[in-house]
N, C-alpha and C positions, 0 to 999 in steps of 0.2 A: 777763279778770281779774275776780274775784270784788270785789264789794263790801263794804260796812257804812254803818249813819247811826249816828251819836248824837245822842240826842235828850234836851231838855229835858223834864221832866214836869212841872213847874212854870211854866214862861214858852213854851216850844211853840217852842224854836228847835232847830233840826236841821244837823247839818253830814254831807255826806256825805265817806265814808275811801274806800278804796283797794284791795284785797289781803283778804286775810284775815286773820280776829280769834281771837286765839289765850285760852285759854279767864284765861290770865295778863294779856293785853292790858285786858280785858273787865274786870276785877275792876279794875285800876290806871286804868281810865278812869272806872268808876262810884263808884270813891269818891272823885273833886275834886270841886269844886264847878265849879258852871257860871258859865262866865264872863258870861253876860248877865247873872240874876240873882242867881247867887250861894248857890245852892238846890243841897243836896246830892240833884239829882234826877235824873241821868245816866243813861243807860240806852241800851246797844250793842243794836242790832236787824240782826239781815241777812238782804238779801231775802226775802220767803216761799218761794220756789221753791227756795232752797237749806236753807232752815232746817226745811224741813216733814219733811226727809229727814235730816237731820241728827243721830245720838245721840251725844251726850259722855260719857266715859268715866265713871261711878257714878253717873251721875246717873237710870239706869233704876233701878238696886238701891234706890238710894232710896226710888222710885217706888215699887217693888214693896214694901219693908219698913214703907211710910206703912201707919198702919188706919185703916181708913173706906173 
C-alpha cells in the first residue's frame, strides 16, 4: 500500500497517512492549519519513488504555457 506524510513547514512535525492522496485530499489538508502550531503550513508529500514518476492531470500544460 502506497504512502504519504504531512508535514509541518513551520514547527517540522510530520505524521505519516496510509493509501493514496487524491489530488482533492491534498488541497483540503493544506489548507487547516496545523495542529502543533497552528501555522497555515501543511503540505502532503509522497515518497520520492513514487512522486518522481508521477504527472497529474494540467499540471504539465501549465508547465508548458509558464514563460521563462
Amino acid at each position: 500500500m502506497a504512502g504519504w506524510t504531512v508535514g509541518c513547514a513551520a514547527c517540522d512535525r510530520r505524521w505519516d497517512r496510509v493509501g493514496n492522496v487524491s489530488e482533492y485530499e491534498r488541497q483540503a489538508v493544506e489548507s487547516r492549519p496545523c495542529p502543533g502550531c497552528g501555522g497555515y503550513t501543511l503540505v502532503c508529500r509522497e515518497p520520492p519513488s513514487e512522486a518522481s514518476g508521477r504527472v497529474y492531470p494540467g499540471r504539465a500544460e501549465a508547465k508548458r504555457r509558464r514563460p521563462g
